[in-house]
N, C-alpha and C positions, 0 to 999 in steps of 0.2 A: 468590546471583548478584549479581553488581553494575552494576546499572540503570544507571547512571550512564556507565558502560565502552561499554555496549550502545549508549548515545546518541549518541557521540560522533559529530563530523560529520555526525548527521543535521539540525541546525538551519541553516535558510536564513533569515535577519535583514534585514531593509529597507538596511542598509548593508553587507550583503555580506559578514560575518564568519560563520563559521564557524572548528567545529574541526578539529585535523588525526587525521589517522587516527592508530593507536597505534604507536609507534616500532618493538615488538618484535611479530614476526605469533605467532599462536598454533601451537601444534602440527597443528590441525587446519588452517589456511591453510596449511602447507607441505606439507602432503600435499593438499591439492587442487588444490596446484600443480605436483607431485611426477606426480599421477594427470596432469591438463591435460595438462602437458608431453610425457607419453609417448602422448598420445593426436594430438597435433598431429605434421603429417608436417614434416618440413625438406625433403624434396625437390620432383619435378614431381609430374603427376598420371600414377600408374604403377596398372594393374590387379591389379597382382600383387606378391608380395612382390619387393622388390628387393635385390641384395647392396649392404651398407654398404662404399663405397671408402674406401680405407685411407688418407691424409692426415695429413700435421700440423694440429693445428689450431693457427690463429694466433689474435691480437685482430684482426687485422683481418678474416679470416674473418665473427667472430663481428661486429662490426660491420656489415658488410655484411648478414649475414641481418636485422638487428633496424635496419637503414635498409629494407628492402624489407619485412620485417610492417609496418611504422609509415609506410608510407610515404604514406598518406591523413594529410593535415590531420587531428587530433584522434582519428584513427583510427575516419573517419568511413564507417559503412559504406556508406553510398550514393554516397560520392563519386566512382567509377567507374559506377558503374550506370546515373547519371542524366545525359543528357548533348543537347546538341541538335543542328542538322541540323546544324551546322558543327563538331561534334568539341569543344564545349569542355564541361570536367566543371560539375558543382554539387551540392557536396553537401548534404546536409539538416543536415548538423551534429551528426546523433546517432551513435553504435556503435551495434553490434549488440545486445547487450543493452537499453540504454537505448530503441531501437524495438521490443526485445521487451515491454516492460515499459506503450509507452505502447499496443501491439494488446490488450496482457491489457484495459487500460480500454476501450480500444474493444468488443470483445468483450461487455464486459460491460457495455454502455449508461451507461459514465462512473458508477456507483454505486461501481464495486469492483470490484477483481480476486478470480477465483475460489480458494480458499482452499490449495488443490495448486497453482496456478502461485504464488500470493505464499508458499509454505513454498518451494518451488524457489528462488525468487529471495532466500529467507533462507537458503538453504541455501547460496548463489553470494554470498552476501557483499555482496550490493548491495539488499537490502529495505532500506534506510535511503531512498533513492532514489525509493522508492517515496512517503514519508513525506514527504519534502520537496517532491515536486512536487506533491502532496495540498494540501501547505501553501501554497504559492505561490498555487495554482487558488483554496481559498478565500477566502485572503487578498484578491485580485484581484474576486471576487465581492463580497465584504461590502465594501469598499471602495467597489463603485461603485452597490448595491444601497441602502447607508447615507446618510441626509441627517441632516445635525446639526438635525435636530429635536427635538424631544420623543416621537414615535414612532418614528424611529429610531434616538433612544436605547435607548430602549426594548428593541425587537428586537434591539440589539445585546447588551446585554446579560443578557436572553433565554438567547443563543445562548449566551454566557458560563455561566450556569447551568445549560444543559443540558448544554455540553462539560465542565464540570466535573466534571457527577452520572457522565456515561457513561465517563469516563476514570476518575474512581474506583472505579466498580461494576466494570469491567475488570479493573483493575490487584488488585481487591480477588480477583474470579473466577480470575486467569490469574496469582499473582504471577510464576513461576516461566518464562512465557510471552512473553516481549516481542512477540512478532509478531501475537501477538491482541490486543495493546493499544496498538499502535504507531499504529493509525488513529485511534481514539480519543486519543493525544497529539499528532499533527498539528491533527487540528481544534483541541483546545486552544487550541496552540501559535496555532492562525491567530485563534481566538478572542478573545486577549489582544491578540494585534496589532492587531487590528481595532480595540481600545480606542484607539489613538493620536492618530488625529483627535480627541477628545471634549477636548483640551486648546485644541481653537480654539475653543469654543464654552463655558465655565465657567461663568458664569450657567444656562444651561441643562442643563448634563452633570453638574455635581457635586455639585447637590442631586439629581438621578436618580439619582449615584451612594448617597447618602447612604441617601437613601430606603430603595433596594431594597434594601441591604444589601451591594451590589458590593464596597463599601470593605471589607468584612469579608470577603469570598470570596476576595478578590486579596492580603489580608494571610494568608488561611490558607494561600494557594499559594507563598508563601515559604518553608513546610518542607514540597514537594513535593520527592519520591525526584529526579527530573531534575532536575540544576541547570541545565539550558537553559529550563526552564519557569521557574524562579526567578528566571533571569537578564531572564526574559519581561518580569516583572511587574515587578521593578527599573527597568527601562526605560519601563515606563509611567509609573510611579509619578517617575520625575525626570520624564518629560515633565509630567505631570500639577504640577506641584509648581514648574515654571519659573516664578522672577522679572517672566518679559515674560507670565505669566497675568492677573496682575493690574495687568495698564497698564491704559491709558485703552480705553474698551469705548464702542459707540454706547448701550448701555444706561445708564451715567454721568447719573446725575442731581442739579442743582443746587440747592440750597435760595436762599432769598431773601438770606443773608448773600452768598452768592457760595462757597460751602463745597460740593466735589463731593464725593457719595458713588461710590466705586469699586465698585459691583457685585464687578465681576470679582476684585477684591483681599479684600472677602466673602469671593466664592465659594470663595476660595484658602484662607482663615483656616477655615473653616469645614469642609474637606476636611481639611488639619492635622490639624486638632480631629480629627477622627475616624479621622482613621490612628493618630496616637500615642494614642487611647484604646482601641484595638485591638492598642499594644504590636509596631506597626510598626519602632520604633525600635529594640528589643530583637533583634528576629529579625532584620532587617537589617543589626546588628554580630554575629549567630551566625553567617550568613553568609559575612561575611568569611573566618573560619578555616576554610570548604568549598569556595571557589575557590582554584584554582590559577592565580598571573598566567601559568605558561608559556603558556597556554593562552591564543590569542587573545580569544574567547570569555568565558571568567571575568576577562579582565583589565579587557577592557569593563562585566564587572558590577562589579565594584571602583570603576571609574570613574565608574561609575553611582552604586552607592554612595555615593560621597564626594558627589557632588552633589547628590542627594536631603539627606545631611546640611548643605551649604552652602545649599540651595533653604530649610530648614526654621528654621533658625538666622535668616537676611535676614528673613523670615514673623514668627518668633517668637522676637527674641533670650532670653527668658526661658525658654527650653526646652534653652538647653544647658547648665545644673546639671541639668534630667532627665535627659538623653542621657547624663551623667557619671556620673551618681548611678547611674542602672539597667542602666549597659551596661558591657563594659571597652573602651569605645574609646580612653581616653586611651594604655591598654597599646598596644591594637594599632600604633597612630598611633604611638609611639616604636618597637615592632620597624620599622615600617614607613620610615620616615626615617632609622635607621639602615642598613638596607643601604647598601650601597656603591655599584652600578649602578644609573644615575639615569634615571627613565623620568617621566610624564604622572600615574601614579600614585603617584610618590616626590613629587614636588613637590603634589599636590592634598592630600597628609598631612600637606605641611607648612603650607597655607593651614588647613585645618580646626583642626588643634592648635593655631594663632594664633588663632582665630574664640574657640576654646573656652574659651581663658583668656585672653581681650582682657578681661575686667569682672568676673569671679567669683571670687572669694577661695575659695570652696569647691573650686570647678575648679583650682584652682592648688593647692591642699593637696593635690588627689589627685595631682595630675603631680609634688609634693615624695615621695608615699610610694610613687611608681612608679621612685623614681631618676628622672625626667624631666630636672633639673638636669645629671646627668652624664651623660646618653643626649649632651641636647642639644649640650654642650663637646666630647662626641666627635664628633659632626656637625660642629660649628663650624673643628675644630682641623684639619679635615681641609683646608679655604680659607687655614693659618697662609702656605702655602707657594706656592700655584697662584690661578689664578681662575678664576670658575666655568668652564665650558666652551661658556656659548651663553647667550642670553635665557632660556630654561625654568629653567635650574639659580641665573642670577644671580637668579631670583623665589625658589627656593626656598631660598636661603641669606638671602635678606632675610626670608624667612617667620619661617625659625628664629630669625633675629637680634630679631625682633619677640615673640616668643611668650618669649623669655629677659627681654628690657626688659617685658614686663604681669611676666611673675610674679616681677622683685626686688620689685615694691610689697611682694611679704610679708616681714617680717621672719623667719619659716623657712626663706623663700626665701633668702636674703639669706647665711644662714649657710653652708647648702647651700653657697651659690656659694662661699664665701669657703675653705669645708674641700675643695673640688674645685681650690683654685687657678686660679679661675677669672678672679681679676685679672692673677695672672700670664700666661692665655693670652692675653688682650687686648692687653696689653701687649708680646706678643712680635708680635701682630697688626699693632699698630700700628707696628712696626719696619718692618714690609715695606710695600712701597710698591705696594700691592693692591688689591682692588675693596674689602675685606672690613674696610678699617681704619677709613675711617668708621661703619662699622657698629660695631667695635669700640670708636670713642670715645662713641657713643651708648650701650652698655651700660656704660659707664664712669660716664657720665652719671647713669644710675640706680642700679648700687650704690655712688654716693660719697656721694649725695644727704642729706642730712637726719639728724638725727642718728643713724639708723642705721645711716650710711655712713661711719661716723665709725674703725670697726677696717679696712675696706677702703681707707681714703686712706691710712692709716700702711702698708697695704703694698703700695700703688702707688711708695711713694715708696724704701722696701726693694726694689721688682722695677725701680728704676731709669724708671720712666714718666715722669719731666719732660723730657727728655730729645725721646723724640720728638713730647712732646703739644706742645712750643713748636716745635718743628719744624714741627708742622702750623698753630699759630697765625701762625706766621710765614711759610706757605707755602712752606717748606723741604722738600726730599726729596720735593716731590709733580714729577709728569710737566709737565715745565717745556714750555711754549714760546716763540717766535721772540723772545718781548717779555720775559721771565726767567721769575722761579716764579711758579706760577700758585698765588692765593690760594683756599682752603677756600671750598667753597659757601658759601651762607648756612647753609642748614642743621646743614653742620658746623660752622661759626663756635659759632653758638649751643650747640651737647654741648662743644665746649671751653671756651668762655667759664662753662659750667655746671658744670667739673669743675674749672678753674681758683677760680672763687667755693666752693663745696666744700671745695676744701683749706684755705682762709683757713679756712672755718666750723667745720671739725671737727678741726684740727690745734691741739695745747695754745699759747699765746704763749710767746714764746722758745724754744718747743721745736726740737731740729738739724733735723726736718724742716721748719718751718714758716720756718727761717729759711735753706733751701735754695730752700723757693719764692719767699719775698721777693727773694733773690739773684738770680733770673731776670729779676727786672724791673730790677735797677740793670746790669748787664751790659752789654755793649757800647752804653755811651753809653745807655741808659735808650730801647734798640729798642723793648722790647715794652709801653712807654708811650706812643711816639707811636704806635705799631697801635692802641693802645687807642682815644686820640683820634682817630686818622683813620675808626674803626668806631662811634664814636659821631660824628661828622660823618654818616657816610652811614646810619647810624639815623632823624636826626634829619631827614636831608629826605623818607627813605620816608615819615617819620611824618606832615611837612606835607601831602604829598600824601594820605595815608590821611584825615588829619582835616577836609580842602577836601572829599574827595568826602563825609566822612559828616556837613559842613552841609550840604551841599548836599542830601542825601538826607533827614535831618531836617526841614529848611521843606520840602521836598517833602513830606513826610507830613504836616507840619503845618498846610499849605494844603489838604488831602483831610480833614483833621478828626482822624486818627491820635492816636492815646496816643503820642506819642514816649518818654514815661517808662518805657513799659513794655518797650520794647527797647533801655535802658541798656546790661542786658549781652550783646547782638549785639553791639550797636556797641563795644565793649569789646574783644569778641576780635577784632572789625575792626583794632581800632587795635594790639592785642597781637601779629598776624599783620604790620600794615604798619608795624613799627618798634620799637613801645614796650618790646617784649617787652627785644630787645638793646638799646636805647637804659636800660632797669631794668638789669640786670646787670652792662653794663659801669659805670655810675656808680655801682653796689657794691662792685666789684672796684676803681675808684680811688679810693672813700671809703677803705677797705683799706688798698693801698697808700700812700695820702698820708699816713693815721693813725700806719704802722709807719716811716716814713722821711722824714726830712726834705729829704734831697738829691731824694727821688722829689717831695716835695710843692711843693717852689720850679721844679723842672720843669715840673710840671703848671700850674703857676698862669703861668707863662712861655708855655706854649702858647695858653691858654686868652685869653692878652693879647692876643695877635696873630690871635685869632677875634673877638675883643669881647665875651668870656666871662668867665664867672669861678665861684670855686666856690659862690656860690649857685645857680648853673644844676643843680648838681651838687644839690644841699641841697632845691632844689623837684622836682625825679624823685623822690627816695628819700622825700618826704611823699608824693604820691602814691601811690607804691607802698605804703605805710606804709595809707595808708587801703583802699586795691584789694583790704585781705588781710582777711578777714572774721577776727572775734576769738571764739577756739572757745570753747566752753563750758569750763569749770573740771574738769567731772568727766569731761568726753570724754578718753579717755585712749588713745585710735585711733593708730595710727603717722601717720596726716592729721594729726590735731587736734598729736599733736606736733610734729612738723616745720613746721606753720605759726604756734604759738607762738614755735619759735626763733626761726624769720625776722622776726618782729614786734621779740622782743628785740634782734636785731642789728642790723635797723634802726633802732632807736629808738636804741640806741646810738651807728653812724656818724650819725644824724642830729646828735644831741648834740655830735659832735666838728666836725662841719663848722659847725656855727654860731655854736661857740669860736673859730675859726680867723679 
């Protein structure tokens, strides 16, 4: 028999979802509709048999009859019956049934309905009804019976154990039975819900959880036969496990340095701890492939799902090489972002998959030997043409575009992309003039990088890419307004400026491609020269103002007594964030260019006259930068360690030519 089918619809949820009833009626509901039917008169009230008059029947006939049965609001059955001196109706709002169901309780002193009237009402297809309004009543009760104490935790949880024990001894007695167990899975059900308050109160609730062993009762009810019960404890367990648990608490207490401890953020790490040592995480992705999204219901547990994994992840970034290692979510999470139709839980797959291999080499080798690389270009390729279609989908296409940019760091990664053709897609991305093309130069960005990006630039420049990447540098083909082309964020400035320096880095000297990209810079009149200098002019004043405010913030700390030494590098990515970063690059990219060309070099130094510049300005950035890059170890031989060797050499190198000059 399958429990699960039987369930259906009978779960009433604090937010109002529910499932819907089953699409196709069973045999036995057309014949008790069959029976019904012929037992129900269509005419008046006659004593006797009456002859059927012979007629056409029309639709509109039939219309008529079934506007006068239905013709009560909700077809409600007292809504004629009850009425006051002046002739106006008011109904109670229930059918007939549904007031039969709430006299059974009455009847029977609110304990329970007698065990012949609740088989009657399973036998009429409406003992579900019965279960749910069971659940409401106690819900409603433990609700306001409970105080977030410490004894009423207690009791609540109590009652958790006993509905547990009763619903198993049940289901264990009656498997075959739903109707003798269906009361014992209401209280359950309302049991679990009851749980939901104890998230206001985490200091106090989830070492009682810990204690008693709750946390382990509610991870066994995850391979409970109802997946409404599953979906139960799902739903606790994200409430239990939100971010804003462990904010600030009046229980927060200060030590003498001035260092608060978070109780409440304890309490949260500490609850973690005991889920995933219970193997939470495991039975929570077996899950997945038991719900069905048609279904409103399971799609909320999905969604629950994905959150409880985002909730634990924020908690304990060291726990998603567990999550990967022990579960197959990375599979699921690529079936699941490939569909086609984009929903709340298409887009939360695609945050999670980015969470998971935002930092973990090991997590990124599983998403290479899932196909993940070409899962995701199929995802991608589908934005070559359109754009997203609303705020929800433009987040989940930036997810995917991010979760592609973590995993080129690998060099498996890296090949993957390059045997999918996956420069070529970007590159036709970057043609259209899209939500999706910045994003495209950003993952440009990463597989041209460093010398492992070195076979991927030789075939941006075969798929024709200079083309519209100076297009974009130059603010060409983008959504022009009133005032002309409107120039690249910052942001994008900087994935160009980074894929443009790249090609210089990894392209052989004299080679046709390398001397395709020099070509761009001498071109109409030496354009993308003066861009250069007019983007390090506005580099170099964000910088001023970056470096005014952080004296200013250093004597401030160092009139309070502060180590200012020790937060060197804060204030480093301060200044690498207000300027320095593009201010490094472009004076790379025209050590470069001045190096390989002379016409480009007596330009540059012409410019530079008419600012009060000159290329020593150039020659003290690139020592800086020169020092900024720590010197790796000799035997470290990391794709880090190399790539920041190169850059050291090439620095040292344009440094060398600029102070010949």
């Amino acid at each position: 028999m399958d429990i699960d089918e039987l369930f259906k619809g009978s779960k009433v949820t604090l937010s109002g979802n529910k499932r819907k009833m089953a699409a196709n009626p069973t045999p036995e509901m057309l014949k008790r509709m069959k029976i019904n039917a012929e037992a129900t008169p269509t005419g008046g009230s006659s004593t006797g048999p009456s002859k059927p008059v012979s007629r056409p029947v029309t639709v509109r006939d039939e219309e008529e009859e079934e506007a006068a049965q239905n013709f009560a609001p909700g077809g409600d059955a007292d809504y004629f019956a009850e009425e006051d001196d002046e002739g106006r109706f008011f109904g109670g709002g229930l059918t007939d049934e549904q007031k039969k169901i709430l006299n059974i309780f009455d009847r029977a002193g609110g304990e329970g309905a007698q065990d012949e009237e609740v088989c009657e009402l399973h036998r009429s297809s409406s003992w579900l009804w019965v279960g749910a309004f069971r659940s409401i009543s106690n819900i409603s009760l433990q609700f306001q019976a409970s105080e977030l104490n410490a004894v009423g935790i207690r009791r609540l949880l109590s009652k958790l154990e006993k509905a547990v024990a009763k619903n198993q001894d049940q289901r264990s007695k009656y498997p075959n039975a739903p109707e003798k167990f269906i009361d014992s899975e209401a209280d359950l059900d309302a049991a679990i819900k009851a749980l939901l308050p104890l998230a206001q109160a985490p200091t106090i609730a989830y070492p009682e959880l810990i204690k008693s062993g709750a946390t382990t009762l509610l991870v066994g009810l995850l391979s409970h036969e109802n997946m409404d019960i599953v979906i139960d404890v799902v739903e606790v367990i994200h409430e239990f496990t939100d971010e804003d648990v462990g904010g600030e608490d009046e229980d927060d207490e200060e030590n003498e340095e001035g260092q608060v401890t978070r109780k409440g953020e304890e309490a949260l790490k500490d609850l973690i701890d005991s889920l995933v040592t219970s193997q939470t995480l495991e039975l929570l992705v077996q899950n997945l492939s038991r719900m069905d999204e048609k279904e409103e219901t399971d799609r909320q547990g999905v969604f629950h799902t994905l959150g409880i994994f985002e909730n634990v992840l924020a908690s304990r970034p060291t726990l998603a090489e567990t999550l990967v290692s022990t579960t197959t979510i990375i599979q699921w999470l690529l079936n699941r972002i490939i569909q086609k139709e984009h929903d709340d839980n298409r887009g939360y797959a695609a945050e999670v998959l980015s969470i998971l291999i935002q930092t973990s080499r090991s997590n990124r080798l599983v998403l290479a030997k899932a196909d993940g690389v070409d899962t995701i270009l199929r995802v991608l390729s589908t934005f070559k043409r359109r754009d997203p279609a609303g705020a929800d989908e433009t987040e989940f296409m930036e997810n995917v575009f991010d979760a592609l940019c973590s995993s080129l760091a690998e060099p498996e990664i890296r090949e993957l992309f390059q045997e999918a053709e996956g420069v070529d897609l970007m590159v036709l991305i970057m043609k259209e003039n899209l939500a999706s093309k910045s994003r495209a130069i950003k993952v440009l960005d990463y597989a041209l990088s460093g010398p492992l990006g070195a076979a991927n630039c030789a075939i941006f420049i075969e798929a024709m890419g200079l083309k519209p990447l100076f297009s974009a540098f130059m603010g060409k083909n983008s959504k022009k307004s009133k005032f002309g082309a409107a120039m690249p964020a910052s942001e994008d400035t900087g994935h160009i400026l980074g894929v443009i320096s790249s090609l210089f880095a990894n392209l052989d000297s004299d080679s046709p491609p390398r001397i395709r990209v020099l070509a761009k810079f001498v071109e109409a009149e030496y354009e993308k020269i003066d861009r250069l200098v007019e983007l390090r002019e506005q580099a170099e004043s964000r910088l001023k103002i970056t470096d005014r405010e952080v004296n200013a913030e250093k004597k401030e700390l160092s009139a309070e007594g502060e180590n200012v030494s020790e937060m060197e590098d804060i204030f480093l990515l301060r200044r690498l964030d207000g300027g320095l970063f593009t201010l490094q690059v472009v004076d790379v990219l025209l050590a470069w260019v001045i190096m390989e060309d002379d016409g480009i070099k007596q330009h540059v130094e012409m410019l530079f006259s008419r600012r009060g510049k000159s290329l020593k300005d150039i020659e003290k950035v690139l020592k800086a930068y020169l020092e900024n890059i720590g010197e790796p170890d000799a035997e470290d031989e990391s794709p880090e360690a190399i790539a920041s060797m190169a850059q050291r050499n090439i620095l040292t190198g344009l440094i060398g030519f600029i102070e010949g000059c």
